[in-house]
ZAMARGU-4260 file (C-alpha; in steps of 0.2 Angstrom, whole numbers, plus 5000, padded with zeros to 4 digits):
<rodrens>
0) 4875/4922/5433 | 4891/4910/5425 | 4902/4914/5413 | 4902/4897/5406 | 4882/4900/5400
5) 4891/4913/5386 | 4897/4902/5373 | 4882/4890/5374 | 4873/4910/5368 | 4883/4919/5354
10) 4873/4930/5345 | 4875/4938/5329 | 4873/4958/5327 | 4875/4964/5308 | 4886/4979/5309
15) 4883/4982/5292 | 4897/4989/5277 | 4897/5008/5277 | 4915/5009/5273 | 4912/5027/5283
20) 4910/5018/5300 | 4920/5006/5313 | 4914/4994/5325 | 4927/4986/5340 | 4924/4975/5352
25) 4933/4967/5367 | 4931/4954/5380 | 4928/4963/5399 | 4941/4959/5413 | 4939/4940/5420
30) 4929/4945/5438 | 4914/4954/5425 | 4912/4941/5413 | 4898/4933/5422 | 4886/4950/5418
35) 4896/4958/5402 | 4895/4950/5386 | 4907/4962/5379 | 4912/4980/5375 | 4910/4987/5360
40) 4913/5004/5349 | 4906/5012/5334 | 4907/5028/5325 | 4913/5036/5310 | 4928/5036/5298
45) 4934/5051/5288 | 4930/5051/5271 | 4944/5044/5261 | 4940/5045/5241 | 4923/5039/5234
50) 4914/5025/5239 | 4916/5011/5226 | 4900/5011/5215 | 4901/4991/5214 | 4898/4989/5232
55) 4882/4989/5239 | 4881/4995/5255 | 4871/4986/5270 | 4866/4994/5284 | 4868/4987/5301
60) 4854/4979/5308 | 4852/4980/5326 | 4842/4961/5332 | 4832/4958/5347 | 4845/4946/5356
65) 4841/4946/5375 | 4854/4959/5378 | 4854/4976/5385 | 4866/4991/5385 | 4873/5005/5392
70) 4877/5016/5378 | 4889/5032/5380 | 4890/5045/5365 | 4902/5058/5360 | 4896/5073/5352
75) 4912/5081/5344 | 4906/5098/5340 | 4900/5102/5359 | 4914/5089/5367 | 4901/5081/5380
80) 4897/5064/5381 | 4878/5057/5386 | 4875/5042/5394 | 4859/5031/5392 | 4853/5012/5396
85) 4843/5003/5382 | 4833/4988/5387 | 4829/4972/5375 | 4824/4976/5361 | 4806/4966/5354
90) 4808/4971/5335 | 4822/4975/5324 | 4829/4990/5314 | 4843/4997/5304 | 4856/5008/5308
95) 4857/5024/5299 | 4873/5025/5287 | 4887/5038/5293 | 4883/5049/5280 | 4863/5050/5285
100) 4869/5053/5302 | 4876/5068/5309 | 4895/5074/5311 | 4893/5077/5328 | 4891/5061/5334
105) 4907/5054/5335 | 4906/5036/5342 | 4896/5027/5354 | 4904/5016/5367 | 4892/5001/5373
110) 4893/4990/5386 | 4880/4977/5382 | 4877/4965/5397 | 4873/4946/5393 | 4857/4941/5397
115) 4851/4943/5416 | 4869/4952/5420 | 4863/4969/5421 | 4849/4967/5434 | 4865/4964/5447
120) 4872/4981/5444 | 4858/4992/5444 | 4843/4980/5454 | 4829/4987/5444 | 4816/4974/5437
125) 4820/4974/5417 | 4803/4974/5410 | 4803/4993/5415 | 4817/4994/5402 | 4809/4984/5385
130) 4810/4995/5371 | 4815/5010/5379 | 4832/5021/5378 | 4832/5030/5394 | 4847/5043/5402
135) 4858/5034/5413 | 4855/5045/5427 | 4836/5039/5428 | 4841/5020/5433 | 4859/5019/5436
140) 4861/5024/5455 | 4879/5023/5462 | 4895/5033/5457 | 4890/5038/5442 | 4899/5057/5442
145) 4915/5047/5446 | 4912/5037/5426 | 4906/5052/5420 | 4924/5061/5426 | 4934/5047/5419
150) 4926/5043/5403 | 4929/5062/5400 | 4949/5061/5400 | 4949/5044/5388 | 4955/5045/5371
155) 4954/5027/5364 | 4944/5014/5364 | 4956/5003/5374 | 4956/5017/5387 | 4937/5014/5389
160) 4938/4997/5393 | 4949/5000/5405 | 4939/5014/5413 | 4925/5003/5412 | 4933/4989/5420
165) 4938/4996/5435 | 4921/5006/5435 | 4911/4990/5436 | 4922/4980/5444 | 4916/4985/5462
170) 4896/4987/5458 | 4886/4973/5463 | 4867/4973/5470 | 4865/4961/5482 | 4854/4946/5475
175) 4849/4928/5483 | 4858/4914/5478 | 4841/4904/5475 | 4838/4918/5462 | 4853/4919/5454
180) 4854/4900/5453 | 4837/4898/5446 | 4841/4911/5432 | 4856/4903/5428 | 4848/4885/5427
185) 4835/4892/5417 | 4843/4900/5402 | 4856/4884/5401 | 4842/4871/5398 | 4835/4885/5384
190) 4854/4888/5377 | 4857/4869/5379 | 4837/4865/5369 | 4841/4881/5356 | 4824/4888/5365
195) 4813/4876/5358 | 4808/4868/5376 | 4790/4876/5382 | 4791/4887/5398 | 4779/4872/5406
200) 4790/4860/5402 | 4806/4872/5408 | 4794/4877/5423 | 4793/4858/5428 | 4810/4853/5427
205) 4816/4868/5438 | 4802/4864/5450 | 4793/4881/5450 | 4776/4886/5445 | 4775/4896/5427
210) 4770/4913/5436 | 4786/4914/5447 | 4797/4910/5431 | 4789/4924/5420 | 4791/4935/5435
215) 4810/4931/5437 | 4812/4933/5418 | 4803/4951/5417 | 4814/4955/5434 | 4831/4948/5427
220) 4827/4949/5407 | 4815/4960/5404 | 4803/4948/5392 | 4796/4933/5397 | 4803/4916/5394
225) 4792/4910/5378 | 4798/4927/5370 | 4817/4925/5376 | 4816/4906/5369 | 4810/4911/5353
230) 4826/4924/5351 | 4837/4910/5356 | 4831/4901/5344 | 4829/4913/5330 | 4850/4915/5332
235) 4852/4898/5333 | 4845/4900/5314 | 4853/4912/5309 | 4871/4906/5317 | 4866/4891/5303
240) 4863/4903/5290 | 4881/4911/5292 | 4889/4895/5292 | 4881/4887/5279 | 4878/4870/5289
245) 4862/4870/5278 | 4857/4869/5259 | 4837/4867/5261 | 4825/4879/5270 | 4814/4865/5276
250) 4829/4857/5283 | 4833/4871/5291 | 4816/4873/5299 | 4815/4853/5304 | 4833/4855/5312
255) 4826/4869/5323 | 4809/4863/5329 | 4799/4873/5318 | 4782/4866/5313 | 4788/4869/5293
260) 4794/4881/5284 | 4782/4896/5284 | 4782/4894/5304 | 4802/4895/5303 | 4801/4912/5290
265) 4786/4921/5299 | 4797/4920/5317 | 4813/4923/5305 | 4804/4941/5298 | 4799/4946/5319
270) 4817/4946/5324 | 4828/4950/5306 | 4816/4960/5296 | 4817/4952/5281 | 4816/4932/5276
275) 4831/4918/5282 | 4833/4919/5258 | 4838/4939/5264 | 4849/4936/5279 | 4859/4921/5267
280) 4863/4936/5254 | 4869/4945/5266 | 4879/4932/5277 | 4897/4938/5269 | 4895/4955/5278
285) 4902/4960/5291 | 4896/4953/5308 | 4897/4957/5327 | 4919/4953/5329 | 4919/4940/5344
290) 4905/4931/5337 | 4911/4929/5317 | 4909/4911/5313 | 4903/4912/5295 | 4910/4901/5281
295) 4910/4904/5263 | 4895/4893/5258 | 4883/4895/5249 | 4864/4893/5257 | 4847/4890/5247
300) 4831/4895/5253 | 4814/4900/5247 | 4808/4918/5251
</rodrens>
């Protein structure tokens, strides 16, 4: 893959308000941002005083974005951490606060790879992945004892990263360069578009057949492109939402290829759970760190 697809693909995670929780995230070393998007930590606070009764709290909502991750978890009360890979997710849900979770998960670390960039670390075709949280072990075949070990000594989050780095540094499954390329072509015209081009129209202009396109996308993705496009876009709305470039839902729907504006909230509710009217509520919460690019603007739509 290319580092320089990343900023054409931002998406937005909403990592919720539970004053009783954290959320970090950091860029990975230069020679693996071509595969990771970032790193990224979450876990609990202590309990400092009560929570302020004015303050609503909002759950994080965890948004299908083309993404995977590799998620390692501390559980306090018997010091072990557990190690597990989750694949693109085709629906959303919400995060449990700290309180309705319990003590002895401490934090989870994540290592959430950019579109395509995880097939090169573990050469397993992605499809097998979708909607599934599986243990490490079960798809991740070299050197993993030696992370196990490491991860084990660390005490911060900024002695993760590091032990990540290095860990993933050296781990690379030998792919073609046609492959590699044509992935990397593919999801620059749908960043470049915002996902509305059809996958005929991108199977044309990278001169191969639909078939071999969906099964690159289920080898290096996990969904197929029409479904990937459709997330790319449905970011793309909500990166508008946060920023408040638009006052009127119909605008919204016309700037982003939707047919109208029922078309633009029934492919808003698949991937956000609630309608665009709920996401601009919501827009002054807190959002994924490296990706924060809201305004203070106000943003009109019909539920």
């Amino acid at each position: 893959m290319d580092p320089s697809l990343h900023p054409l693909f931002r998406p937005i995670q909403m990592n919720g308000t539970d004053r009783n929780t954290y959320y970090f995230e950091r860029i990975p070393s230069v020679s693996l941002m071509a595969h990771v998007a970032c790193y990224w930590e979450s876990g609990s606070t202590p309990h400092e005083g009560e929570r302020d009764q004015e303050t609503i709290s909002v759950p994080a909502r965890v948004l299908p974005d083309g993404c995977t991750d590799m998620l390692i978890t501390y559980d306090a009360v018997r010091s072990v951490h557990s190690y597990a890979y989750c694949g693109n997710y085709s629906h959303p849900f919400s995060v449990p606060e700290a309180s309705d979770v319990s003590p002895s998960a401490d934090y989870t670390f994540g290592v959430r790879f950019f579109p395509g960039g995880a097939y090169v670390f573990h050469g397993l075709p992605l499809e097998g992945f979708t909607d599934m949280r599986i243990p490490l072990e079960e798809c991740w075949p070299v050197r993993l004892n030696e992370l196990q070990e490491r991860m084990a000594g660390t005490k911060s989050f900024e002695e993760r990263v590091q032990v990540m780095n290095a860990y993933l540094s050296p781990l690379s499954v030998q792919t073609s360069t046609y492959e590699n390329d044509l992935m990397k072509n593919a999801l620059h015209r749908i960043f470049i578009d915002g996902g509305r081009m059809s996958v005929s129209e991108l199977a044309m202009r990278e001169v191969v057949s639909e078939r071999q396109l969906h099964r690159k996308f289920a080898e290096w993705v996990g969904i197929s492109p029409k479904r990937f496009s459709e997330v790319v876009r449905f970011h793309r709305v909500l990166g508008s939402i946060h920023q408040g470039h638009t006052l009127d839902g119909v605008a919204l729907a016309l700037n982003h290829g939707f047919f109208d504006q029922a078309h633009l909230i029934r492919q808003f509710r698949k991937f956000y759970g609630e309608t665009p009217l709920t996401a601009a509520k919501e827009h002054r919460q807190r959002l994924s760190d490296l990706y924060n690019n809201s305004v203070a603007s106000s943003v009109i739509l019909k539920s």
